[in-house]
N, CA and C atoms as a LAMMPS dump frame, in Angstrom:
ITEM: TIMESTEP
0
ITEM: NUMBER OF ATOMS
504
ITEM: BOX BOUNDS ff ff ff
-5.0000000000000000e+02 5.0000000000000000e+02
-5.0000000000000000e+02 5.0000000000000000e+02
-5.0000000000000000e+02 5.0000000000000000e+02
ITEM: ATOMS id mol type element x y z
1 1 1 N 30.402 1.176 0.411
2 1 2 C 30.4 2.497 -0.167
3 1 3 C 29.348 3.344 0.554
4 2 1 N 29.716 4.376 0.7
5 2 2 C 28.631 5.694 1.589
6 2 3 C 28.041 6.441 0.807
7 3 1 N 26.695 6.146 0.68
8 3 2 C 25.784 7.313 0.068
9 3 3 C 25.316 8.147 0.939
10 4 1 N 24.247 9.076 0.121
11 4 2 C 23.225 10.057 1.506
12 4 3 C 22.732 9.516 2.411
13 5 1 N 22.356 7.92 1.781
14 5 2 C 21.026 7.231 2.176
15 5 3 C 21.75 5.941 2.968
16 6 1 N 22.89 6.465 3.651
17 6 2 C 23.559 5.379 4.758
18 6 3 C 24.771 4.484 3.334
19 7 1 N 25.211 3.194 4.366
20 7 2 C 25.881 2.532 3.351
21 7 3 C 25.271 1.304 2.758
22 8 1 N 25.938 0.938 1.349
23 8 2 C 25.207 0.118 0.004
24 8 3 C 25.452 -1.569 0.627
25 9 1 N 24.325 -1.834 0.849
26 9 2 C 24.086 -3.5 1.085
27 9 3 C 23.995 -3.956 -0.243
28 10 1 N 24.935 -5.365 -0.469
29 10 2 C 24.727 -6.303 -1.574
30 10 3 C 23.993 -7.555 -1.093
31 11 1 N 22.912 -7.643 -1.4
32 11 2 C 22.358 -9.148 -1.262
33 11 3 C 21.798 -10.027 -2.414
34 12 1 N 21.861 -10.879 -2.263
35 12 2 C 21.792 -11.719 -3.37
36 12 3 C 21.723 -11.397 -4.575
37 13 1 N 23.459 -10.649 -5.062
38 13 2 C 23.184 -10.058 -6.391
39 13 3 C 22.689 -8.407 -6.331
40 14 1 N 21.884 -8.305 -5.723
41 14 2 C 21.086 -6.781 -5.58
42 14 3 C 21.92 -6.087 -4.486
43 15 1 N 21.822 -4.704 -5.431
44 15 2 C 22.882 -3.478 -4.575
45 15 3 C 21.498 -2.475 -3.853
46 16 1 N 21.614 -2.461 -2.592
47 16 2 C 20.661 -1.549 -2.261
48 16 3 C 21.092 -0.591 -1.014
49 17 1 N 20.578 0.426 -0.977
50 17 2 C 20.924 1.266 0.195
51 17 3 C 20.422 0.559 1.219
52 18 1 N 20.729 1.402 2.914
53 18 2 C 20.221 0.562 3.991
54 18 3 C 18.751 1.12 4.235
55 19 1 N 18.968 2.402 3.691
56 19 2 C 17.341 3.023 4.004
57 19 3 C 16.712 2.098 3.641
58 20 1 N 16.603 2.042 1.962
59 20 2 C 15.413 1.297 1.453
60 20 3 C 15.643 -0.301 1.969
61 21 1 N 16.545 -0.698 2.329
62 21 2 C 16.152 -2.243 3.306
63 21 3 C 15.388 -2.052 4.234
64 22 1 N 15.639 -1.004 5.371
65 22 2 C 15.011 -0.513 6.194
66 22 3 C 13.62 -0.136 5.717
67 23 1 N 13.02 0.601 4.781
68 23 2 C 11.948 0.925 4.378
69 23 3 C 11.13 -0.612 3.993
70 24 1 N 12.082 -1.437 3.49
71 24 2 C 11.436 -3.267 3.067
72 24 3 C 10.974 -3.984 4.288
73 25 1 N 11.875 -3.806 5.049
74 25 2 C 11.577 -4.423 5.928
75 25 3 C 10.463 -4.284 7.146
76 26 1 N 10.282 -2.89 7.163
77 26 2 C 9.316 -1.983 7.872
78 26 3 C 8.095 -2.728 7.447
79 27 1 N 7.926 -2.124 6.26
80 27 2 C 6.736 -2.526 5.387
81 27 3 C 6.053 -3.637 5.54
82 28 1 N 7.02 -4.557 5.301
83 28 2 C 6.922 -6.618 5.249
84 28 3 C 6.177 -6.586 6.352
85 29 1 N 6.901 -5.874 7.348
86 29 2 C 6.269 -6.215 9.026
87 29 3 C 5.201 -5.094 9.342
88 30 1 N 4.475 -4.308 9.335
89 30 2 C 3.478 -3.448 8.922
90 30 3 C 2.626 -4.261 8.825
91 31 1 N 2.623 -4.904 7.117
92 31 2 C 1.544 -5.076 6.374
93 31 3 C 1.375 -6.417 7.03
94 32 1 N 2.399 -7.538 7.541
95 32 2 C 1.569 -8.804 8.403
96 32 3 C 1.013 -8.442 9.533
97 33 1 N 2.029 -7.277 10.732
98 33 2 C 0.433 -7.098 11.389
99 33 3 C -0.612 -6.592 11.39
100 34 1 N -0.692 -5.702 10.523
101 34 2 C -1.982 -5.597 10.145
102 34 3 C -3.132 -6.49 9.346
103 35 1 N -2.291 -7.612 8.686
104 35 2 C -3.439 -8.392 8.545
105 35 3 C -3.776 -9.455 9.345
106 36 1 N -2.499 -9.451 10.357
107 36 2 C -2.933 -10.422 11.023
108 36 3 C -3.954 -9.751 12.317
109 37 1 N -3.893 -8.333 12.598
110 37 2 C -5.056 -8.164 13.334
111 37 3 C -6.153 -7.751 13.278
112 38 1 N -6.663 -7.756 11.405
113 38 2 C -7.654 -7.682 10.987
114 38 3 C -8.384 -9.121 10.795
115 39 1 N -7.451 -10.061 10.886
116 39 2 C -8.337 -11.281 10.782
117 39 3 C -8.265 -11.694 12.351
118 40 1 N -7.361 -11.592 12.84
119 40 2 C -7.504 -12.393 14.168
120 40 3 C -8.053 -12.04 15.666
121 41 1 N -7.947 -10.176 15.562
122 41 2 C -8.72 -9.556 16.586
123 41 3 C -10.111 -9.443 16.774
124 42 1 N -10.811 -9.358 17.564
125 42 2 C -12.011 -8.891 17.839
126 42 3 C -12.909 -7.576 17.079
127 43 1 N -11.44 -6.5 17.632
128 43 2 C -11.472 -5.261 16.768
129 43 3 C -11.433 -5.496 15.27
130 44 1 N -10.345 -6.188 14.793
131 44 2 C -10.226 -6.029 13.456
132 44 3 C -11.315 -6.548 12.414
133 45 1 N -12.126 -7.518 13.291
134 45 2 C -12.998 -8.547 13.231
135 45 3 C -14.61 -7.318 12.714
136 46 1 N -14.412 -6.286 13.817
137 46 2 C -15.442 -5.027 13.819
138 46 3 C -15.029 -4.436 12.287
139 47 1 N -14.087 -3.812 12.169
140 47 2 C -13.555 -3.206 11.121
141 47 3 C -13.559 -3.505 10.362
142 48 1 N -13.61 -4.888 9.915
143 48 2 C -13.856 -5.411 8.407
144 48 3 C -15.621 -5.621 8.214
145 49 1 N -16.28 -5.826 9.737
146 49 2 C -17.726 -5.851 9.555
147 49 3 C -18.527 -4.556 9.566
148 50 1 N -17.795 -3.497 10.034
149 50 2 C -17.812 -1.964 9.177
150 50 3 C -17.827 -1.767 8.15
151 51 1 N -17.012 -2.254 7.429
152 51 2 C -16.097 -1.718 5.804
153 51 3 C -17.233 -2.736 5.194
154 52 1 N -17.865 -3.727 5.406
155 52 2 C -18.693 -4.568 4.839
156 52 3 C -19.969 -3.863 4.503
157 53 1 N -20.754 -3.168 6.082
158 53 2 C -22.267 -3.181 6.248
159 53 3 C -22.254 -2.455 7.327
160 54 1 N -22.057 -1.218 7.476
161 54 2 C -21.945 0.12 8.567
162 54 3 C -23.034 -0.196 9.691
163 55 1 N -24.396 0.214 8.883
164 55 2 C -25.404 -0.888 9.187
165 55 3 C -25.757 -1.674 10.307
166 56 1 N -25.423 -2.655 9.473
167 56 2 C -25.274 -4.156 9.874
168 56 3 C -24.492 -4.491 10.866
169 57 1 N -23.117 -3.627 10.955
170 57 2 C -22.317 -3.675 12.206
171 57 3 C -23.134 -3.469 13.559
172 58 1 N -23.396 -2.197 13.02
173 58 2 C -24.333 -1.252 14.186
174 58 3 C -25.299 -1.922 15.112
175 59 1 N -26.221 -2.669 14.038
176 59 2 C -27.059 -3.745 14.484
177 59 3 C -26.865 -4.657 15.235
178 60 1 N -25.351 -5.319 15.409
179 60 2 C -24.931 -6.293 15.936
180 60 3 C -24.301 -5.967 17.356
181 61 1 N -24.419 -4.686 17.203
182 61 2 C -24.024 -4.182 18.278
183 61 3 C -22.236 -3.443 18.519
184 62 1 N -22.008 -3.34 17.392
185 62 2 C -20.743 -2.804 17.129
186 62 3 C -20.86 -1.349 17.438
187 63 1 N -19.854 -0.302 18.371
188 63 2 C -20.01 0.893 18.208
189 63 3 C -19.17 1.451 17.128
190 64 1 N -20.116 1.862 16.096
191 64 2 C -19.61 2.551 14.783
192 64 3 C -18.74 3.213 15.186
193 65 1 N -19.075 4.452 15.712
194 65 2 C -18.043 5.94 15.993
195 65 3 C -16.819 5.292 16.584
196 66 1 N -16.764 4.294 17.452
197 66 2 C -15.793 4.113 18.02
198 66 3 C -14.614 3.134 16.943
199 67 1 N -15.483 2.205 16.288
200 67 2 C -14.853 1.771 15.417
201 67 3 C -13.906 2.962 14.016
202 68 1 N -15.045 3.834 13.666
203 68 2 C -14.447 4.555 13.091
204 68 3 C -13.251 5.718 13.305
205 69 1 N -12.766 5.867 14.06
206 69 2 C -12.266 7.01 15.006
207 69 3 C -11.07 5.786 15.287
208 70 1 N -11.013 4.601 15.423
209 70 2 C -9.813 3.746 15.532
210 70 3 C -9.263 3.638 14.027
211 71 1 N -9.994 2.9 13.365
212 71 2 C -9.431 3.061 11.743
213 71 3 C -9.122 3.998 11.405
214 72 1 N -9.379 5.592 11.745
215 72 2 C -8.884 6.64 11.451
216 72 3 C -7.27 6.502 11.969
217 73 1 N -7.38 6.324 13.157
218 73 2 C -5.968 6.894 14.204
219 73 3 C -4.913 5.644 13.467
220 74 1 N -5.427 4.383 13.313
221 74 2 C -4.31 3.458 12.588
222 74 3 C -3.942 3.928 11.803
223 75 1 N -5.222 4.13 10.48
224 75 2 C -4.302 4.972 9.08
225 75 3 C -3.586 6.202 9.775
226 76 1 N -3.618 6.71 10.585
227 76 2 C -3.122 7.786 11.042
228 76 3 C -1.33 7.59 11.068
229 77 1 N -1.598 6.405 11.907
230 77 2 C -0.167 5.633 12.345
231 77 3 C 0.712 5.052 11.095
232 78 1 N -0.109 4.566 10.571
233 78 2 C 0.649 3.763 9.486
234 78 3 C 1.003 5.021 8.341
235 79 1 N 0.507 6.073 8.399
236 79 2 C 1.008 7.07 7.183
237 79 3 C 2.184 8.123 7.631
238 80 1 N 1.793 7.964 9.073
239 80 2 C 2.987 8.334 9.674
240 80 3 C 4.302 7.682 9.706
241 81 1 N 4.31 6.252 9.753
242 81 2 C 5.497 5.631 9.899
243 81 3 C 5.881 5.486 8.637
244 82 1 N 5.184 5.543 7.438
245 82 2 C 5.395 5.614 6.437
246 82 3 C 6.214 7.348 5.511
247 83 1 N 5.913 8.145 6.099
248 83 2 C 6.675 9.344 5.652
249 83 3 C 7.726 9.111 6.724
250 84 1 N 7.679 9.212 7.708
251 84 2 C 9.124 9.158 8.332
252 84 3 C 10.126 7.792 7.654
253 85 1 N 9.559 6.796 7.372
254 85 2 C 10.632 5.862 6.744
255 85 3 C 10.731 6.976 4.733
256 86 1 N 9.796 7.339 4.833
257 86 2 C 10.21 8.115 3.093
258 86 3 C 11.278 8.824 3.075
259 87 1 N 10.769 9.965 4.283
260 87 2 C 11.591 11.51 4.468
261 87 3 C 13.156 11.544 4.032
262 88 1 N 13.501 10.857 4.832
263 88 2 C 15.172 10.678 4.326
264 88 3 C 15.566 10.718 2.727
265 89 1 N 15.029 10.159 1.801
266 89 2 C 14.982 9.715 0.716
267 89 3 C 14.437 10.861 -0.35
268 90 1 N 13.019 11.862 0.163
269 90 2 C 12.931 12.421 -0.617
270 90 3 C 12.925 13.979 0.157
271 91 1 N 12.691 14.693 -0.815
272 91 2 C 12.646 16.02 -0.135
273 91 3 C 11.227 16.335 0.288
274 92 1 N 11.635 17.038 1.235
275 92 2 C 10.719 17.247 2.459
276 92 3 C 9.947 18.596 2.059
277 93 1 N 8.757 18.197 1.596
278 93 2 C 7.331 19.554 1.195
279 93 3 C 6.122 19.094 1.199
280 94 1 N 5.072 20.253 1.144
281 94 2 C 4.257 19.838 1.742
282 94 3 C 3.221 18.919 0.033
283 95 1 N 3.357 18.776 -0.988
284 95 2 C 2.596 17.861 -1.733
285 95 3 C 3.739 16.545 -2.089
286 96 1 N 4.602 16.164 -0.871
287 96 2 C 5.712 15.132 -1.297
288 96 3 C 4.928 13.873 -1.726
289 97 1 N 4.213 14.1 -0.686
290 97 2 C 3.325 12.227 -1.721
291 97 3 C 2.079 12.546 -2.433
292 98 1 N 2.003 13.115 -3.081
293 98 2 C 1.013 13.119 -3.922
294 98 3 C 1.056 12.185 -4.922
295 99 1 N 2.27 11.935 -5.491
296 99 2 C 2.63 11.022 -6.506
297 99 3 C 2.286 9.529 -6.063
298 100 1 N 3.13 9.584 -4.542
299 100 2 C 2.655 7.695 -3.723
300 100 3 C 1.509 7.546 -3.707
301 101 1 N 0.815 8.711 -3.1
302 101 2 C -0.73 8.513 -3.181
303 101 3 C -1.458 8.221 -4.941
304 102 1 N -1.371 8.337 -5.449
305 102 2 C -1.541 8.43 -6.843
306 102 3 C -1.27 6.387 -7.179
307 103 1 N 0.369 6.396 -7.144
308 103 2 C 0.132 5.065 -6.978
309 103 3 C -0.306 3.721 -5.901
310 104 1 N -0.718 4.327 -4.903
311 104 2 C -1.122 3.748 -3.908
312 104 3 C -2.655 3.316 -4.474
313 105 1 N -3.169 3.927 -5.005
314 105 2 C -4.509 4.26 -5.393
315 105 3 C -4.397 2.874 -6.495
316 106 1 N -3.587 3.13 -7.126
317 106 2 C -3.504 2.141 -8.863
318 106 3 C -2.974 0.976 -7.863
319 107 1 N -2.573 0.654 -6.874
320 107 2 C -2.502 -0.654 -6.243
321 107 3 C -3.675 -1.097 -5.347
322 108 1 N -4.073 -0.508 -5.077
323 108 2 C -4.913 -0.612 -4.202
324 108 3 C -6.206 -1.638 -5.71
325 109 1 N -6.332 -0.478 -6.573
326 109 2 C -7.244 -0.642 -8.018
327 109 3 C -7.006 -1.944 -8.385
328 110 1 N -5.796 -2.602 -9.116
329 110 2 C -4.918 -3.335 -9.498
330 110 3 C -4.935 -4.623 -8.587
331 111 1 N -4.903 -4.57 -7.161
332 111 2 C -4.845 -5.84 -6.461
333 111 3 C -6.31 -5.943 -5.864
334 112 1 N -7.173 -5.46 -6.114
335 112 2 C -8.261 -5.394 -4.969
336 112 3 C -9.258 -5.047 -4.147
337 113 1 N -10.126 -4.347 -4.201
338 113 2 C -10.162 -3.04 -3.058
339 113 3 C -10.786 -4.072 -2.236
340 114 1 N -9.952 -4.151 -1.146
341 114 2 C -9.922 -4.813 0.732
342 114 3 C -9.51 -6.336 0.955
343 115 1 N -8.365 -6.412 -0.648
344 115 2 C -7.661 -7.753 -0.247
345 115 3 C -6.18 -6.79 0.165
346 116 1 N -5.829 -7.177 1.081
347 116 2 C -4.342 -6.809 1.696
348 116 3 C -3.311 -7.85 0.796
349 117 1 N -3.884 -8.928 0.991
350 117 2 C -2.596 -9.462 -0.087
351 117 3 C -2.697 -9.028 -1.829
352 118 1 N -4.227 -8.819 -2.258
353 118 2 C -3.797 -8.326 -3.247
354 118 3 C -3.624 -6.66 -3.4
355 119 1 N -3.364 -6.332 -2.411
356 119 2 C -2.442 -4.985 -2.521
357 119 3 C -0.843 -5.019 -2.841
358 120 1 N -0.746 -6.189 -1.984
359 120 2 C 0.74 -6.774 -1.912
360 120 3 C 1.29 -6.853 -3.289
361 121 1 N 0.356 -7.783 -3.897
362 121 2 C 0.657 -8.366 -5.369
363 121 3 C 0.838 -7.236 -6.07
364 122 1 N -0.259 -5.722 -5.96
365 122 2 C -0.445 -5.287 -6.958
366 122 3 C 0.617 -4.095 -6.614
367 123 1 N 1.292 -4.177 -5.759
368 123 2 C 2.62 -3.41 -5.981
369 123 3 C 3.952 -4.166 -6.142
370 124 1 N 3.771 -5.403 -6.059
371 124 2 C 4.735 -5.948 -7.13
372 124 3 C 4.625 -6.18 -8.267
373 125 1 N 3.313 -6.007 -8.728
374 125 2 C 3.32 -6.139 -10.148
375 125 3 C 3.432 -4.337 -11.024
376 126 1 N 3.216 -3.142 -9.886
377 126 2 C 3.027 -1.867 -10.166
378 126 3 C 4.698 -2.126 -10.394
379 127 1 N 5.844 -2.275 -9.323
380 127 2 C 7.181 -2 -9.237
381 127 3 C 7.422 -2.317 -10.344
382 128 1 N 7.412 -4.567 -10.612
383 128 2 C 8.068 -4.712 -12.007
384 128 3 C 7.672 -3.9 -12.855
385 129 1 N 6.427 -3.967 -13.473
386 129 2 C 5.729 -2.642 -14.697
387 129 3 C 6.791 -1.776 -14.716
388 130 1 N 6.87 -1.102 -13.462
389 130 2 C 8.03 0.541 -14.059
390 130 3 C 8.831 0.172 -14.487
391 131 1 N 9.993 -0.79 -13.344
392 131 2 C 11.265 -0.719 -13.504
393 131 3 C 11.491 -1.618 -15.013
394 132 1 N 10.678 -2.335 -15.628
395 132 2 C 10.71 -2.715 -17.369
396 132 3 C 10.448 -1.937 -18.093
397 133 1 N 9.599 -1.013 -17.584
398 133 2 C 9.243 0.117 -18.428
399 133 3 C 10.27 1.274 -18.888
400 134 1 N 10.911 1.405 -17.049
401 134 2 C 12.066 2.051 -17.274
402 134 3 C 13.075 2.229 -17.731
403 135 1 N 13.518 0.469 -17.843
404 135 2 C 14.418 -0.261 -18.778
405 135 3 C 14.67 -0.124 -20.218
406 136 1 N 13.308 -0.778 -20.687
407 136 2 C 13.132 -0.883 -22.178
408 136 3 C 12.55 0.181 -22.924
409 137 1 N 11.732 1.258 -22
410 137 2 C 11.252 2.066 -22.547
411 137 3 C 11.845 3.398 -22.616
412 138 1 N 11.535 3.856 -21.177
413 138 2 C 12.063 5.216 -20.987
414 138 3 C 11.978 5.531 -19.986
415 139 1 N 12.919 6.135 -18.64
416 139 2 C 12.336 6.343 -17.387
417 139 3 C 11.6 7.408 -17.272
418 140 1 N 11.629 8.116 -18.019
419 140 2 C 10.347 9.425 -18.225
420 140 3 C 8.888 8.998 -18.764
421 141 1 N 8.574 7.44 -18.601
422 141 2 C 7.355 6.864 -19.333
423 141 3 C 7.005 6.212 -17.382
424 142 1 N 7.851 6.117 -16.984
425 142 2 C 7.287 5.257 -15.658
426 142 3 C 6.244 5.295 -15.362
427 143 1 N 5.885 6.853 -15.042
428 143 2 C 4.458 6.902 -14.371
429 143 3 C 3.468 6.789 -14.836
430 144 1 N 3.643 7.234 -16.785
431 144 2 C 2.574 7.043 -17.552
432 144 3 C 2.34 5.52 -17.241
433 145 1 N 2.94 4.325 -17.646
434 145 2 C 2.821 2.748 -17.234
435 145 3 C 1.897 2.79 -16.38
436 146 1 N 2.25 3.445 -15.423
437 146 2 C 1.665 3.275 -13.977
438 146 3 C 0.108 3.379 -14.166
439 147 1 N -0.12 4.003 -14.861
440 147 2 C -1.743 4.587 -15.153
441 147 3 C -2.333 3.821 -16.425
442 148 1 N -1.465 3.831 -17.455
443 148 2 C -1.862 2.813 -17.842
444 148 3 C -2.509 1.339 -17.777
445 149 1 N -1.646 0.965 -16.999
446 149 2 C -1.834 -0.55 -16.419
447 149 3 C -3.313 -0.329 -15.527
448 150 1 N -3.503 0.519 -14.836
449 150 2 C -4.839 1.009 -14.508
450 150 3 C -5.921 0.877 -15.26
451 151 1 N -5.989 1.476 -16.319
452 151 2 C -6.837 1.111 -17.225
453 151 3 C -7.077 0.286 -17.631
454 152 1 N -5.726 -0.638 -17.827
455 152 2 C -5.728 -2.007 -18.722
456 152 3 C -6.491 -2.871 -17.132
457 153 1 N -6.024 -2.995 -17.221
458 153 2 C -7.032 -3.671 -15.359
459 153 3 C -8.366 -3.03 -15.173
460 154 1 N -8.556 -1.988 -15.336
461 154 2 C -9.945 -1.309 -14.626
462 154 3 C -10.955 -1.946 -16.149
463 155 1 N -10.196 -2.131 -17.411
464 155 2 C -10.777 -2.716 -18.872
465 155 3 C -11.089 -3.887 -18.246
466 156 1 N -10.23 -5.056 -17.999
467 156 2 C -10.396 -6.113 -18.538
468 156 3 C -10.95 -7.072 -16.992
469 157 1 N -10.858 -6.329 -15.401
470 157 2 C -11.497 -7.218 -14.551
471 157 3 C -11.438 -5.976 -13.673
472 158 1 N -13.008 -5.167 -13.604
473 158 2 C -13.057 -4.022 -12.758
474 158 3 C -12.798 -3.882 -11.654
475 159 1 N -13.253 -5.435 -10.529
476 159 2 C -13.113 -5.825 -9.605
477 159 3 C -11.828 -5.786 -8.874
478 160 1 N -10.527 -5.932 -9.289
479 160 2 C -9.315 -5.947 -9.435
480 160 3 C -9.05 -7.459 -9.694
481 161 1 N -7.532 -8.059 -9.13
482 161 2 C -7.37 -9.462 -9.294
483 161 3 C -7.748 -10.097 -7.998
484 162 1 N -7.937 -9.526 -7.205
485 162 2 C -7.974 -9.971 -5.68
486 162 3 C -9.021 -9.647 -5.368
487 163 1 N -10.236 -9.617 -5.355
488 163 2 C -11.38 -8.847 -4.962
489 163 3 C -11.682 -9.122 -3.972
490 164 1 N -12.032 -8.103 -3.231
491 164 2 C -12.337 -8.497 -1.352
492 164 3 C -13.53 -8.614 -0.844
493 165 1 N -13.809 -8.828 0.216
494 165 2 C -15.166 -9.093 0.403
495 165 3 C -16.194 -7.239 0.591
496 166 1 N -15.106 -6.473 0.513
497 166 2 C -15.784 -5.163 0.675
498 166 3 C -17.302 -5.012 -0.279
499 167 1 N -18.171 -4.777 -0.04
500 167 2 C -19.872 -4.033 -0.515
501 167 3 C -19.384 -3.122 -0.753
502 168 1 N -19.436 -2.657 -2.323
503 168 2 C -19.603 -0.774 -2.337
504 168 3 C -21.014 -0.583 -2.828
């Protein structure tokens, strides 16, 4: 069947457009290399001893500016490849993600701040939340959930579930 959003893949049971496979699959592969070249590069090796102890990097002989000015241009990259895999899907203005950003934030909260896998987790546990919420509750409650569950997490383990080795 032909939607806007290309034609409807069935996989195991689940009906999905090709975008959003395409958008899954992007992602999946994104988020391993990036952790795999935060643990396994030299650079990435700098960047997490940045995000640790600015400092302390410095000391060791790390060039800050240069380090910083790369972590910029990645997030640069990765938010880029990330609206162009969105665009299709939503309409195109200039506060379109304010909302992703919003929950990006409550995952980020939720899994971790500077575990990558528990970012992972904490947008599978953000997704199920809605889409039960959406279910049983109301899909006009989604986003409230969303913030909710924030709280209920930021209550009961401030740290998130994944806590990273980040110093604030």
């Amino acid at each position: 069947m032909e939607t806007p959003y290309g034609d409807v893949v069935n996989l195991f049971g689940l009906t999905v457009t090709q975008q959003r496979l395409l958008i899954l699959i992007t992602a999946v592969i994104m988020m391993v290399v990036l952790h795999w070249f935060l643990r396994k590069t030299m650079i990435g090796s700098a960047i997490i001893a940045m995000a640790q102890n600015r400092e302390g990097a410095y000391l060791t002989g790390i060039n800050a500016n240069m380090i910083a000015v790369l972590t910029f241009a990645i997030s640069g990259g990765l938010a880029a490849a990330a609206a162009t895999l969105a665009s299709p899907i939503n309409l195109i203005y200039p506060a379109m993600g304010n909302l992703v950003i919003m929950k990006a934030f409550v995952i980020i909260i939720i899994g971790g701040m500077g575990s990558i896998p528990g970012a992972i987790l904490g947008g599978y546990i953000l997704g199920v939340a809605e889409s039960f919420g959406a279910t049983y509750i109301s899909g006009d409650y989604k986003d409230v959930l969303a913030f909710a569950l924030l709280v209920i997490i930021l209550t009961l383990k401030p740290t998130g579930l994944f806590p990273g080795r980040v110093n604030g």
